[in-house]
C-alpha positions as CSV (number, residue, x, y, z in Angstrom):
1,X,-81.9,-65.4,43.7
2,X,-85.2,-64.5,45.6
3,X,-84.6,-63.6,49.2
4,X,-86.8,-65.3,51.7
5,X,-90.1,-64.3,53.3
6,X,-88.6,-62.8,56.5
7,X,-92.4,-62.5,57.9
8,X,-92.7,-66.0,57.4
9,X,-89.7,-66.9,58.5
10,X,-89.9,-64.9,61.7
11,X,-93.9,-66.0,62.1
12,X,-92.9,-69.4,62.5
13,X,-90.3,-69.2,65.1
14,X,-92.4,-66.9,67.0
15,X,-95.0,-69.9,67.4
16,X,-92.7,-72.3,67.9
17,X,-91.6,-70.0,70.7
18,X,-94.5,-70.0,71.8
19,X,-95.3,-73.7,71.8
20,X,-92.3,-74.2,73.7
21,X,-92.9,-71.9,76.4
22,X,-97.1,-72.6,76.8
23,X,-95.2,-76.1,76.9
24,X,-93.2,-75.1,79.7
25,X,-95.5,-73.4,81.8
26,X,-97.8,-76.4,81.4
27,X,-95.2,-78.9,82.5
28,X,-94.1,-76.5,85.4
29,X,-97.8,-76.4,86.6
30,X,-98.2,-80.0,86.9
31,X,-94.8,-80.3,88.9
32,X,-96.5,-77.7,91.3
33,X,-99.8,-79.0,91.1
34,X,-98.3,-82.5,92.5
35,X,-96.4,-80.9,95.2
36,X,-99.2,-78.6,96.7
37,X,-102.7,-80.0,95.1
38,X,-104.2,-82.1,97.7
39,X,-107.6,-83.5,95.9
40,X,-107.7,-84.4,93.4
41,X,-103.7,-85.8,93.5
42,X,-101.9,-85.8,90.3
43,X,-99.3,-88.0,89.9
44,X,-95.6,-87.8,90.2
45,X,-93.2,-86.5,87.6
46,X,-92.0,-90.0,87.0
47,X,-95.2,-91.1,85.5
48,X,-95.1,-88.0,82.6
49,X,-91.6,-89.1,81.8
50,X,-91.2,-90.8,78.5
51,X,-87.6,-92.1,79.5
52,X,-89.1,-94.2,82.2
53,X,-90.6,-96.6,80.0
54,X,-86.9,-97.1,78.4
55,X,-85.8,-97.6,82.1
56,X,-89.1,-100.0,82.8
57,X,-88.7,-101.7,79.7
58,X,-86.9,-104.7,80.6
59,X,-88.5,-105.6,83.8
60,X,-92.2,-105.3,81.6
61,X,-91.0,-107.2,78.8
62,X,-88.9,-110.1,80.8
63,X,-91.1,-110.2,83.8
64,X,-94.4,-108.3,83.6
65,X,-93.7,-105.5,86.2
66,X,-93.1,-101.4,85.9
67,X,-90.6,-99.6,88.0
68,X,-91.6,-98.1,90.8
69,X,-93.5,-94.9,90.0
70,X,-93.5,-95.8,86.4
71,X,-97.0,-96.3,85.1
72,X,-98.3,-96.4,81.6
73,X,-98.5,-93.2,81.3
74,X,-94.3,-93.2,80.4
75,X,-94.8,-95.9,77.7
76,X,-97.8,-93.9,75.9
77,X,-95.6,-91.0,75.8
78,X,-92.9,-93.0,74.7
79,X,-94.7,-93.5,71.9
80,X,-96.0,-90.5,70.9
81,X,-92.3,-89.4,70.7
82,X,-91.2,-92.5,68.6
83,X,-94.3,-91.7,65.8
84,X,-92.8,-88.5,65.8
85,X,-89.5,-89.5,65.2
86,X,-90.3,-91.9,62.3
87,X,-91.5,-88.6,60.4
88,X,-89.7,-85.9,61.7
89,X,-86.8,-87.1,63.7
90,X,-85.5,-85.7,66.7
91,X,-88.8,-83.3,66.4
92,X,-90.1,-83.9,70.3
93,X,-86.4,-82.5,71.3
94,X,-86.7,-79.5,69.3
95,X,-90.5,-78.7,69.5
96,X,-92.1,-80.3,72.7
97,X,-89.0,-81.1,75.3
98,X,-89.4,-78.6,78.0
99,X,-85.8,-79.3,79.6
100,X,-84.1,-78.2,76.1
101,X,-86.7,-75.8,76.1
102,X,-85.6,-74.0,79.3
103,X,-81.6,-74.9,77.8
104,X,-82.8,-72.8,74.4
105,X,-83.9,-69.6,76.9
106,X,-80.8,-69.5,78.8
107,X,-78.8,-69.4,75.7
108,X,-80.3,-66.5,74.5
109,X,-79.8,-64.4,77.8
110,X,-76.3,-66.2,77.2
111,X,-76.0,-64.3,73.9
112,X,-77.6,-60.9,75.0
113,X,-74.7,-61.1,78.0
114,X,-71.5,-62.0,75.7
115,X,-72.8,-60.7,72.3
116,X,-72.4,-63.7,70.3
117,X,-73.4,-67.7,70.6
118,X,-70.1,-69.6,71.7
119,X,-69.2,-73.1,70.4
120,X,-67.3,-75.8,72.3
121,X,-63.7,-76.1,70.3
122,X,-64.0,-79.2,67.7
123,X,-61.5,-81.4,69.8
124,X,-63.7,-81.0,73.2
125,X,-66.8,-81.1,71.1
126,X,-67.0,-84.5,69.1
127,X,-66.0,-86.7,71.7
128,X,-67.9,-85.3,74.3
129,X,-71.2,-86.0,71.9
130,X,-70.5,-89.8,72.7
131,X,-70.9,-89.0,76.2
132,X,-74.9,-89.3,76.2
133,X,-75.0,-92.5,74.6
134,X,-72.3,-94.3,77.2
135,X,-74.6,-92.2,79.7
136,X,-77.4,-94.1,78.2
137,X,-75.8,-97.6,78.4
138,X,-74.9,-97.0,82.0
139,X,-78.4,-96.6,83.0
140,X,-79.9,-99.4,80.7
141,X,-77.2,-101.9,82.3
142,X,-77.5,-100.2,85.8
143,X,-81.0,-100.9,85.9
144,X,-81.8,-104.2,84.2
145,X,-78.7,-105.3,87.0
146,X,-81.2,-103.8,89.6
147,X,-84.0,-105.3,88.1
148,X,-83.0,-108.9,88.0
149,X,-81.2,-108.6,91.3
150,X,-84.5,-107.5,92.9
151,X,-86.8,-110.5,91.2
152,X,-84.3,-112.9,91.9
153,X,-84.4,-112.0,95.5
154,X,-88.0,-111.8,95.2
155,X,-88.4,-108.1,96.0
156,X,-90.0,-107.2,92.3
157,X,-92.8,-105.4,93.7
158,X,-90.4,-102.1,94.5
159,X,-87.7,-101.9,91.8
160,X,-86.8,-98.2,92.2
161,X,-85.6,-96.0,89.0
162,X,-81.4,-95.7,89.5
163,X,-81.1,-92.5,87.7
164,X,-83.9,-90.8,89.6
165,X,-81.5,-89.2,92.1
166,X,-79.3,-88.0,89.3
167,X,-82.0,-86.5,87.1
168,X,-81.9,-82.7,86.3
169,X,-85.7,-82.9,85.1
170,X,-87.0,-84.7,88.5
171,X,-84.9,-82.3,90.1
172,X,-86.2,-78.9,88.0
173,X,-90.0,-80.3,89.3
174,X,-89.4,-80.7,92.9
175,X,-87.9,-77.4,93.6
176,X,-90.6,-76.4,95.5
177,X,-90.7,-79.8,97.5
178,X,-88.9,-80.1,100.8
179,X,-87.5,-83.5,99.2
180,X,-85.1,-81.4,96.5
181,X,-81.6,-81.7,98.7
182,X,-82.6,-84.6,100.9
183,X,-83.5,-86.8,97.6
184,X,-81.9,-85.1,94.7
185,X,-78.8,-83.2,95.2
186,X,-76.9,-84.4,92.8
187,X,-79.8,-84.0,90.1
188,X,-80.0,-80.5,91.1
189,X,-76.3,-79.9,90.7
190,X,-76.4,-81.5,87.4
191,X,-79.5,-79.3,86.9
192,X,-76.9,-76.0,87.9
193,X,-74.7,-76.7,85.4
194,X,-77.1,-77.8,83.0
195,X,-78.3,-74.1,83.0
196,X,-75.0,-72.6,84.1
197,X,-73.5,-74.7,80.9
198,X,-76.6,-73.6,78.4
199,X,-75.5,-70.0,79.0
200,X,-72.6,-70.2,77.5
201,X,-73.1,-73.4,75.3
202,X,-76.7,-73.8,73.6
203,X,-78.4,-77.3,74.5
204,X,-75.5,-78.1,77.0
205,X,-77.1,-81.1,78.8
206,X,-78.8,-82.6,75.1
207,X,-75.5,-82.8,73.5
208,X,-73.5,-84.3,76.1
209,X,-76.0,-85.8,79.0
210,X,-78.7,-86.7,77.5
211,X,-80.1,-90.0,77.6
212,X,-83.2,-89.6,75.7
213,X,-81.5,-87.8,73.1
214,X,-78.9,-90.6,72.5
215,X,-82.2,-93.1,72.3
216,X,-83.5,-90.7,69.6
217,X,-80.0,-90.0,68.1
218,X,-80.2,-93.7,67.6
219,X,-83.4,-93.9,65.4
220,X,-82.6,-90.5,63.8
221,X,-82.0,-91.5,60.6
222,X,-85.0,-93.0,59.8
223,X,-87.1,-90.5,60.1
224,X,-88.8,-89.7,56.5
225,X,-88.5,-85.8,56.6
226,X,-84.9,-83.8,57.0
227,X,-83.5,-80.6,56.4
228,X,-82.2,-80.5,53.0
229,X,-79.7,-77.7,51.5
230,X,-79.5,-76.6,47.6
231,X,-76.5,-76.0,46.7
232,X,-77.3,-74.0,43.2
233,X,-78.9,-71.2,45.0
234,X,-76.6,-71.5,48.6
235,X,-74.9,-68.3,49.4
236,X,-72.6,-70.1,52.0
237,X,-73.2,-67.1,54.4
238,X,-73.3,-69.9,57.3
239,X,-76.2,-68.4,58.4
240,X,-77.7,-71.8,59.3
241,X,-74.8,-72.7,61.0
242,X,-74.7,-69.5,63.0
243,X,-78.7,-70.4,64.0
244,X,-78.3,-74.2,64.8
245,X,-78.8,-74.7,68.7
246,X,-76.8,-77.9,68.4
247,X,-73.7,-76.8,66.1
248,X,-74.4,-78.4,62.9
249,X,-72.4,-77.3,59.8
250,X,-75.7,-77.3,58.0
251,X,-73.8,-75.4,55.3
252,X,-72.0,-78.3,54.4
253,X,-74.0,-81.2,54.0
254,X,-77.0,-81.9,50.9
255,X,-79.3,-83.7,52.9
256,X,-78.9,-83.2,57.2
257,X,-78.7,-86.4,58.5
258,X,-76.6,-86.0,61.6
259,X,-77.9,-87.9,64.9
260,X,-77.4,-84.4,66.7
261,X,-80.5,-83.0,64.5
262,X,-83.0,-81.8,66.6
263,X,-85.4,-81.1,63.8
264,X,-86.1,-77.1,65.6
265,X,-85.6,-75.7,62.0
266,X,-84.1,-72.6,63.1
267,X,-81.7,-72.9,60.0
268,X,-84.4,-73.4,58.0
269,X,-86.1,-69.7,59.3
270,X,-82.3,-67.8,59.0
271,X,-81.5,-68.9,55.3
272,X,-81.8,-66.1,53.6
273,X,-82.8,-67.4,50.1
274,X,-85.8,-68.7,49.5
275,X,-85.7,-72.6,48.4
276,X,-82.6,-72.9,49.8
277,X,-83.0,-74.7,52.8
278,X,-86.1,-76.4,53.2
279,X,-87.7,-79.8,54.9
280,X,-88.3,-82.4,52.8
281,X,-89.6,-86.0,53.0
282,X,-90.3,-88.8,50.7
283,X,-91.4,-88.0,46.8
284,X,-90.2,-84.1,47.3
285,X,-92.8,-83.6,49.4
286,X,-91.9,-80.5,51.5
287,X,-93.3,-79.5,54.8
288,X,-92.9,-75.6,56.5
289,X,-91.0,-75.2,59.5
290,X,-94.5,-74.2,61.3
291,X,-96.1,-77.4,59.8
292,X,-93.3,-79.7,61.5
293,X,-94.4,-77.6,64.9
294,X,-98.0,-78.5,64.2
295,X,-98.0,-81.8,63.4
296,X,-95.6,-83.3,65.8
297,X,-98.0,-80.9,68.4
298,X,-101.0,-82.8,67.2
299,X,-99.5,-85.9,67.4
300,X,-98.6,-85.8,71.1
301,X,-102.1,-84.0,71.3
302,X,-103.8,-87.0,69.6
303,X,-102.3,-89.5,71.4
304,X,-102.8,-88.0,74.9
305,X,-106.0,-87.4,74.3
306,X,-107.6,-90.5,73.0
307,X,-105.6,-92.5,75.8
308,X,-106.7,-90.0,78.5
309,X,-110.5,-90.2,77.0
310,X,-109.7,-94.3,76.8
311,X,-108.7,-94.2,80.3
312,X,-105.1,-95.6,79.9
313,X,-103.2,-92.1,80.2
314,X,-103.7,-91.5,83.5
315,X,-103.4,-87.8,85.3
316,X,-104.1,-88.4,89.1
317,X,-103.6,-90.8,91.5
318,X,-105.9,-93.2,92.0
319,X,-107.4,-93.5,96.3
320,X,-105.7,-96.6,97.6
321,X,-109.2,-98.5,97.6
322,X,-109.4,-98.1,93.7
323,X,-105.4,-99.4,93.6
324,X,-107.0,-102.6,95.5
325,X,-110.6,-103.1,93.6
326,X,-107.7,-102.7,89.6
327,X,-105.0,-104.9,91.6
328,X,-108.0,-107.6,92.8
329,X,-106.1,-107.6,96.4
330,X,-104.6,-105.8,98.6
331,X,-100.5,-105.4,98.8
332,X,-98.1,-103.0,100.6
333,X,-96.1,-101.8,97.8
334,X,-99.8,-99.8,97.0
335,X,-99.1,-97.4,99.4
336,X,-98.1,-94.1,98.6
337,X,-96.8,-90.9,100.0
338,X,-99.6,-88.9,99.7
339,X,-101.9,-91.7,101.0
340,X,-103.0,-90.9,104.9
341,X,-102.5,-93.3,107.9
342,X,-106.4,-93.5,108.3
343,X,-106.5,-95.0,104.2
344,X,-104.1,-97.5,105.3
345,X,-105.8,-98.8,108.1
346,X,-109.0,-98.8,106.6
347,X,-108.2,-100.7,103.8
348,X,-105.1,-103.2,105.2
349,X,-107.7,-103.6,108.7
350,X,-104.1,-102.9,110.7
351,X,-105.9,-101.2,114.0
352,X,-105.1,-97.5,114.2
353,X,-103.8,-98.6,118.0
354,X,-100.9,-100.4,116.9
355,X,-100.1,-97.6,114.1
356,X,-100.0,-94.8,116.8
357,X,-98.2,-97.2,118.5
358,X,-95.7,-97.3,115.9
359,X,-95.5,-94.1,114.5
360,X,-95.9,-92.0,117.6
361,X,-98.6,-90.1,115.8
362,X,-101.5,-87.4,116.9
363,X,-104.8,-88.0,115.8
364,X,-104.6,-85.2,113.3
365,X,-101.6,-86.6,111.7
366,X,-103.5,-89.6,111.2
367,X,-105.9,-88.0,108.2
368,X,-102.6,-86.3,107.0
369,X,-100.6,-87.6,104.3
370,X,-98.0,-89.5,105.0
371,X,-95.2,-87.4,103.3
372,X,-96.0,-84.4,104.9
373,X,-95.4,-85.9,108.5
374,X,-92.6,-88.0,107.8
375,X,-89.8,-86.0,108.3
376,X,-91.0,-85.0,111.6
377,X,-90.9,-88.7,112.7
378,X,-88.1,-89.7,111.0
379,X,-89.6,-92.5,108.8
380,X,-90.5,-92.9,105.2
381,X,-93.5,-94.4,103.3
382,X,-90.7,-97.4,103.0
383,X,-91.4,-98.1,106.7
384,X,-94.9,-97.9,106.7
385,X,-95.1,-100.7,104.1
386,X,-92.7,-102.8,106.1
387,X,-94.7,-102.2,108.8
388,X,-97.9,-102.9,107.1
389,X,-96.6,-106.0,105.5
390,X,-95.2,-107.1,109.1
């Protein structure tokens, strides 16, 4: 039996290491980037969230609107994530998603601190895997409920997302916002143990919690290329399962086919002899570990970037006179947070009078954006629309 090509081996999970955290810092600096660049104003973390166009799916399909904050942007992503499901699976959780990401680096200072990767016991474990997809159901029915609640009161026009408060990721990128504990406690606790959980347990919140990992757990199995085992040249020294991030007994199973896949391929990079474990798709055509990186890498990159050139990905928020020349008129439900009194009275023609009025606001805090003076006043961007629409 050959052994494997340890430089290879090693070369690819270096990059996809690497991928991963350049992924990271890149996510991390657009959460900043909302929360403290002023002009030009990119939008919120809601918008670069492929799981909002799940949540917004209904309401677009039965009645032609998006959830608050969602905008196409979640739906374009959502689809870049899908094509790379059909061929590689659960690929986007194991080479793009920057929450299992930050999961994957915890459990390595987990290791280095208790010498060895832990596993939940069996009889915990595989019940506790059905817990993302009733998570998953909760929101889907939580939210159409919302949803038809809201256009059957004729209140469509601010349908807010129901998990957004519970949300580890929304919490993770307002950290440095002075909304974190006033608008997303709970997400941030879940975030806590999230991390506090990946220490000791590799991918905690993806094998338990996670919503868009039961929506891809879902559609696994029809993705064209999967980790395949021989079993002729197998050693059945369990180093695969000893490298899998989500417990897998790669060891054995032929052909991996397991919803819990994540398609990261570190099994594939610890099997010691070569042709042993490999990724394969259709017609024995088999693909590297580092060409499963690239690929669903250029895919995302493809797909941003001819929607971004097309103008349909959108990265910044749009001034509130654009909003009313794409809308055609002008409604309430337009303004934003980071919009400033004197936008709103320019374009609505409400006299700045009867907003000082209201507000009880200097003449500097008119030009400021709303969300930065409204927890001095003690209203929200909520009661400027009312007022607006009043």
């Amino acid at each position: 039996m050959e052994k494997s090509d340890k430089k290879a081996q090693n070369l690819f999970r270096v990059i996809r290491w690497l991928v991963l955290f350049l992924l990271f810092v890149f996510v991390t600096s657009v959460g900043l980037m909302h929360q403290y660049l002023k002009t030009p104003k990119l939008l919120s973390t809601d918008a670069f969230c492929p799981f909002g166009g799940i949540e917004s799916f209904f309401s677009t399909v039965a009645y032609g609107i998006m959830l608050k904050r969602i905008m196409l942007s979640s739906f374009i992503l959502l689809i870049a994530i899908l094509v790379a499901a059909v061929i590689f699976r659960r690929a986007f959780c194991g080479q793009i998603c920057t929450l299992g990401a930050i999961q994957e680096f915890f459990a390595k200072i987990g290791q280095r601190i208790f010498k060895k990767r832990l596993s939940v016991p069996g009889a915990v474990d595989k019940p506790f895997r059905y817990l993302k997809y009733l998570v998953l159901l909760v929101i889907i029915v939580w939210q159409s409920t919302v949803i038809y609640q809201a256009v059957k009161a004729g209140a469509a026009g601010e349908i807010p997302l129901v998990i957004r408060p519970y949300d580890p990721w929304v919490a993770y990128m307002h950290l440095a916002s002075i909304d974190l504990f006033a608008e997303f406690t709970i997400g941030f606790i879940i975030l806590i143990i999230t991390l506090i959980g990946s220490l000791l347990y590799d991918r905690f919140f993806c094998k338990y919690l996670c919503p868009m990992g039961a929506t891809l757990g879902l559609v696994n199995r029809i993705g064209l290329f999967k980790v395949t085992r021989n079993e002729e040249t197998c050693t059945h020294c369990k180093a695969c399962n000893k490298a899998c991030p989500v417990n897998i007994d790669v060891m054995a199973v032929d052909v991996v086919n397991s919803s819990e896949c994540i398609n990261c391929n570190e099994c594939v990079n610890k099997c010691p002899v070569r042709n042993t474990l490999y990724v394969e798709g259709p017609k024995k055509i088999k693909a590297s570990p580092l060409a499963v990186t690239l690929i669903t890498l250029l895919i995302f990159a493809l797909v941003l970037g001819i929607t971004t050139v097309s103008g349909q990905f959108q990265w910044f928020q749009q001034s509130l006179q654009k909003e009313v020349e794409r809308m055609g008129t002008f409604d309430a439900s337009l303004i934003k947070g980071s919009q400033t009194f004197k936008e709103v009275s320019d374009i609505s023609k409400v006299p700045k009078e009867a907003i000082f009025e209201k507000f009880k606001i200097t003449e500097e805090e008119f030009n400021s954006p709303i969300k930065d003076i409204k927890g001095k006043y003690g209203f929200g961007t909520e009661q400027v629309r009312e007022f607006i629409k009043e």
